[in-house]
N, C-alpha and C positions, 0 to 999 in steps of 0.2 A: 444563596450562592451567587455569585457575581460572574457575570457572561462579561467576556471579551469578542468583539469584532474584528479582527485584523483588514486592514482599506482595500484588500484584493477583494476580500468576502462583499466589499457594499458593493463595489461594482456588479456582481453577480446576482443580488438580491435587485437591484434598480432597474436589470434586464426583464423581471418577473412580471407575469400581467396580476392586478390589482387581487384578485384571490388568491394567487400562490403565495402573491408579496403577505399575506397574513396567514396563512398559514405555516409558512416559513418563523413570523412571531410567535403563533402557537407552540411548535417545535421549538424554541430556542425559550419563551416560557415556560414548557414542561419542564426542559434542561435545568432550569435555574429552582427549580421547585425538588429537584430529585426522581423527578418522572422518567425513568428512561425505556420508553415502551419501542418493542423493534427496531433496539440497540443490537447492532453488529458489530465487532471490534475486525480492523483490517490486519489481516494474516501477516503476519511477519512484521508488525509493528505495535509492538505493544499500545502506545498511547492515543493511538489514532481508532476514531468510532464514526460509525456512519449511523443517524436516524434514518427514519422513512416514514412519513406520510403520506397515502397514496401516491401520487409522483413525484412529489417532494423528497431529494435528500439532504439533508443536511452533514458535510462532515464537521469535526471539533475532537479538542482532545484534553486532557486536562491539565493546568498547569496550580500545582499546589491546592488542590483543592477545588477551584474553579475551572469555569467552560472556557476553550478558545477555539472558536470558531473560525472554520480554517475556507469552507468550500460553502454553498447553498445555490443548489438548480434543479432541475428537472430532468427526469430517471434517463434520459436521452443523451446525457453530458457523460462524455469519456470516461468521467471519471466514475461515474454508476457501472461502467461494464467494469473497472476494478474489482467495486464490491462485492458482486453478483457474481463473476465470472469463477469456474473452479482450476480453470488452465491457467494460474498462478508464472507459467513462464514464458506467455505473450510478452514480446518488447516491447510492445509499445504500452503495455499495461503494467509492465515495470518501471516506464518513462513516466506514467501517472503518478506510482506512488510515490518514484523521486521527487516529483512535482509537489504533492505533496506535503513531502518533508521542505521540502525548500520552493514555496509559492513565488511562481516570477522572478526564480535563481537565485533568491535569496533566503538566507536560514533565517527558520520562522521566528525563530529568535531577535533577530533585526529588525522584524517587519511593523508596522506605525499600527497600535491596536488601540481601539476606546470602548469604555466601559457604559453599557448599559445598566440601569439601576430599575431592575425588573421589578425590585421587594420596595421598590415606592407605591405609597398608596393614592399619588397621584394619577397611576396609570389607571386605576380604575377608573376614574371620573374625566380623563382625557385621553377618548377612543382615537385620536388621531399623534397622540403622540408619538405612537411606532412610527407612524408616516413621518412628521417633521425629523423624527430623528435618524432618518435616513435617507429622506428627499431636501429639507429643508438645513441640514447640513449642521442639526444641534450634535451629531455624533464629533463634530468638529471640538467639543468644547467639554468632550469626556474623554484626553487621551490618557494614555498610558504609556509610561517611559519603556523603553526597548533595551536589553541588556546592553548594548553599549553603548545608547545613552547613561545610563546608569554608571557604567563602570567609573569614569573621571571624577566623579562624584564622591564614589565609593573610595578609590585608590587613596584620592585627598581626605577625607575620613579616618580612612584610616594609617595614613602616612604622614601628609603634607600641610593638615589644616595650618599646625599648632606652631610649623617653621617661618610660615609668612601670614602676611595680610590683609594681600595684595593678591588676585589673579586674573589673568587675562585668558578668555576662550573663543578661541577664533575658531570656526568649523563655516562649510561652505555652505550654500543654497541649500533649504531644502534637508538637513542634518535635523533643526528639532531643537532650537537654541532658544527660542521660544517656551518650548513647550515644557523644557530641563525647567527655563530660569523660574518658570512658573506652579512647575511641580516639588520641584527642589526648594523652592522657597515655603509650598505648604508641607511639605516632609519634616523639614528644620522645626520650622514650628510645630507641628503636630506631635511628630518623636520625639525632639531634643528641647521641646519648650523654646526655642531662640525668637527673638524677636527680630522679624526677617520685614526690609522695606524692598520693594519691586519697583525700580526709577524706570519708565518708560516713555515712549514717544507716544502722544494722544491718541492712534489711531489702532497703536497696539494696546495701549490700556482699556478702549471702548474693548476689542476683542476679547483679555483675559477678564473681564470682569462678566461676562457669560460663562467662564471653565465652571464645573460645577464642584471642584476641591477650592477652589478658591471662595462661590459662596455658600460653601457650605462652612467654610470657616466666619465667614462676615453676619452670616447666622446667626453662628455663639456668640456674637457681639465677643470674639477674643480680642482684647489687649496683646499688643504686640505683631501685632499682621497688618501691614500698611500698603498700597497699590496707587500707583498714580505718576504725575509725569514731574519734569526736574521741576518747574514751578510751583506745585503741588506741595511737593518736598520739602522747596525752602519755607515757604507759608507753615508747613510741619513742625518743623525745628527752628525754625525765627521768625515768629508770627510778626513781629516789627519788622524786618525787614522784608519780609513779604508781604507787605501790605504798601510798600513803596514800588515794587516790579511793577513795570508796565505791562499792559497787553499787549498781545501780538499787534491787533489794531493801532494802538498809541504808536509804536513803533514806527509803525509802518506809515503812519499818519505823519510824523515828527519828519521823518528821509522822506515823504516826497515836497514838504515845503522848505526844505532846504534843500532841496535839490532843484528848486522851481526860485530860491530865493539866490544861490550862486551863479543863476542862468547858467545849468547843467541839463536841463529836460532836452534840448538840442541832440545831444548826444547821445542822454541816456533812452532814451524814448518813456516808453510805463515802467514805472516802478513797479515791483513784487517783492513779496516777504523774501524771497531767495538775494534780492541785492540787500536787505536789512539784515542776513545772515553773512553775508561777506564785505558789507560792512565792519561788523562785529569781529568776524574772524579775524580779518588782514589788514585792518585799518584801523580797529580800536585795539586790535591783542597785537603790543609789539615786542612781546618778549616769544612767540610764538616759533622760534626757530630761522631754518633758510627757507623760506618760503619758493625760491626757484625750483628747488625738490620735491613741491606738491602738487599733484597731480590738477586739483582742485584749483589755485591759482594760476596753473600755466594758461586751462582750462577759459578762466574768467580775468587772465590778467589785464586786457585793454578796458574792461569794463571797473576793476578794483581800482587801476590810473586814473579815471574821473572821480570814483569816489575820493576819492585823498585829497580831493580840492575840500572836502567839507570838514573842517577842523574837529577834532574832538570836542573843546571846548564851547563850538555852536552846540554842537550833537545835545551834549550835557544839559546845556542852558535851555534848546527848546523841547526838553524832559520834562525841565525844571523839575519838581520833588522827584519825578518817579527814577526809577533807574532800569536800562535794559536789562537784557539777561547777562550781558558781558561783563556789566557792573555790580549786578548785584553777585555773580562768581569770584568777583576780585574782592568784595566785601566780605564774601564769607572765608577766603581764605588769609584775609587780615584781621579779621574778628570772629574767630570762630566759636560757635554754639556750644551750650552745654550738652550732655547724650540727655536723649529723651529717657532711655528706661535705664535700670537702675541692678535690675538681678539678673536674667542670662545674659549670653552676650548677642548683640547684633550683627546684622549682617545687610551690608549693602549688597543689592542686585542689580547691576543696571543690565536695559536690553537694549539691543541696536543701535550699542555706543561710537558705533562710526556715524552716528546723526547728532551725535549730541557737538555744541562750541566745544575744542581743547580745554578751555576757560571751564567749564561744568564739572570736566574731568577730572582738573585738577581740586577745584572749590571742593568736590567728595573725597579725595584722598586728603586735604589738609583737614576736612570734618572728622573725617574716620585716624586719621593722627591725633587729632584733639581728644577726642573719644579714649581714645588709646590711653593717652598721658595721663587722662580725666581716673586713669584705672577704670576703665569701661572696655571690655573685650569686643572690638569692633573688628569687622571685615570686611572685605570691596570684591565683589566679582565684577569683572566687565565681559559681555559675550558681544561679539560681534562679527565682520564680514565689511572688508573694505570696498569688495566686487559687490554686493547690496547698498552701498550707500545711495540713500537717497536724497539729502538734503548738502546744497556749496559749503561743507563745515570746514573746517581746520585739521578735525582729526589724524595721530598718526599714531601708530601703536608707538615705535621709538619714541617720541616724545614726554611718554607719558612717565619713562626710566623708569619701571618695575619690575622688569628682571621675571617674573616668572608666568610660565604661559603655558595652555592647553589647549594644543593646534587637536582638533575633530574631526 
């Protein structure tokens, strides 16, 4: 039986001195076993249960079959005179059960929950596990989607997949855009057999590649389940042309001897991968729009004015073979790839596509067009958040002219 945590519950358990905090796993082990020893169900709610271990209670309740884990403290916690109490029409012990139902004013249903994997037989042989997975922050990398995360998902499922091919998800801070692109990509494949690729930014891909539905799929050694960043990608699908991309280092090595060879270091002071990105944006991409209307060059314009002294054609030349990232986007959208797989269809995912060049953007949707043409059922999600951006890109949702979008 498979326990949920909901992140109000960790805070509560992290309060606990070191033997409750295990006895608390005791109780929530029993749970997952079918043990349910001085279970009390809370009056006038059906689905709500309180354990007890000498001062230990635990509330949870079930949701389809499994534990969700709602409360965990000691007998002294407000919410213990709920259980206990038989004056059912104290206010403020009706202000509990509210509580309750809606932990931190919101329905429990919304709340960010991850799954413990009690029936691993790992846990036997690693008595400190409970501890990392609740001090050392592994419950981080077992979530579980929230019904409205899920619902956009689902509506496009079962409405909207089949009209376009193309969607844009924008939701703010802190929504779970993340944690969708990376669950929803092992759902797809898992359920519907699709073959689902995950384009992310390096720092996000070291993070989901700890989620435990993702290796738990990498496991099976499944075909069709791909994770990694835009560079990754094209090495994926044009192992010749990505064997030509430069590295970040090269790059960045290339702008500062020609910025040292124009006699620009005067002005520009140090160089950083952030002026090798706006290079790229607004000095190599000049089909990129009205640039006076981005936030990002109003931002860095006196600084993008010196770069424009360094010609494309230096840029190019002291590459020589390799090509930026700007270059090799404009290659793949003049020469675009056969599809890697062949029976379901695919599905592109990108996350935190306000980090990624305009230029990348595009290069995916003219891949996932080729695909298309190739009679190969391909799709594009993009998720992202213009207020998170954190890299001087180009990005702008209009630019990108695809029309359909799931604002979060």
């Amino acid at each position: 039986m498979s326990v949920k945590i909901i992140r109000a519950a960790f805070r509560e358990i992290q309060k606990l001195s070191y033997d409750n905090f295990q006895i608390v796993y005791q109780i929530i082990s029993g749970l997952s076993q079918g043990s349910h020893q001085d279970v009390k169900s809370l009056q006038g709610h059906e689905n709500l249960w309180r354990t007890r271990q000498g001062q230990l209670r635990v509330i949870w309740e079930r949701d389809s079959g499994n534990i969700v884990v709602i409360k965990a403290g000691l007998r002294g916690d407000i919410y213990d005179r709920v259980f206990d109490s038989r004056n059912r029409t104290y206010p403020l012990e009706i202000e509990a059960i509210e509580e309750l139902n809606k932990p931190q004013g919101t329905a429990l249903v919304y709340h960010p929950a991850y799954e413990i994997s009690l029936e691993d037989s790992n846990w036997n042989k690693e008595e400190d596990r409970w501890y990392k997975f609740i001090y050392a922050n592994y419950y981080r990398y077992s979530p579980v989607l929230t019904s409205s995360q899920k619902l956009p998902f689902a509506e496009l499922m079962q409405h909207g997949i089949w009209s376009t091919n193309n969607w844009l998800v924008q939701s703010g801070p802190g929504t779970g855009k993340t944690v969708c692109a990376a669950l929803i990509a092992c759902e797809l494949h898992r359920e519907q057999g699709w073959n689902t690729m995950l384009i992310v930014p390096p720092a996000v891909r070291e993070d989901l590649e700890n989620y435990s539905e993702i290796k738990k799929i990498k496991e099976q050694n499944s075909e069709g389940f791909w994770l990694g960043t835009f560079p990754d990608w094209v090495r994926k699908v044009d192992p010749e042309l990505g064997d030509r991309l430069a590295t970040s280092e090269e790059e960045l090595t290339a702008l500062r001897e020609l910025v040292r060879f124009e006699g620009l270091a005067p002005r520009l002071g140090e160089i950083s991968s952030r002026d090798v990105l706006l290079y790229q944006a607004f000095v190599l991409d000049l089909e990129n729009g009205n640039n006076d209307r981005n936030p990002i060059f109003q931002e860095n314009r006196q600084r993008i004015e010196i770069l424009e002294n360094i010609r494309p054609e230096l840029w190019r030349r002291k590459l020589g073979d390799r090509l930026c990232n700007f270059g090799v986007a404009t290659q793949l959208i003049s020469a675009r790839p056969s599809p890697l797989y062949q029976n379901q269809p695919t599905i592109l995912i990108v996350d935190e596509a306000q980090d990624f060049l305009l230029a990348q953007l595009k290069a995916l949707i003219a891949v996932r067009e080729a695909w298309e043409n190739q009679r190969h059922s391909t799709y594009l999600w993009l998720l992202g958040d213009l207020n998170q951006r954190i890299q001087p890109v180009d990005f702008d949702w209009g630019q990108l002219q695809l029309g359909s979008r799931i604002v979060g």
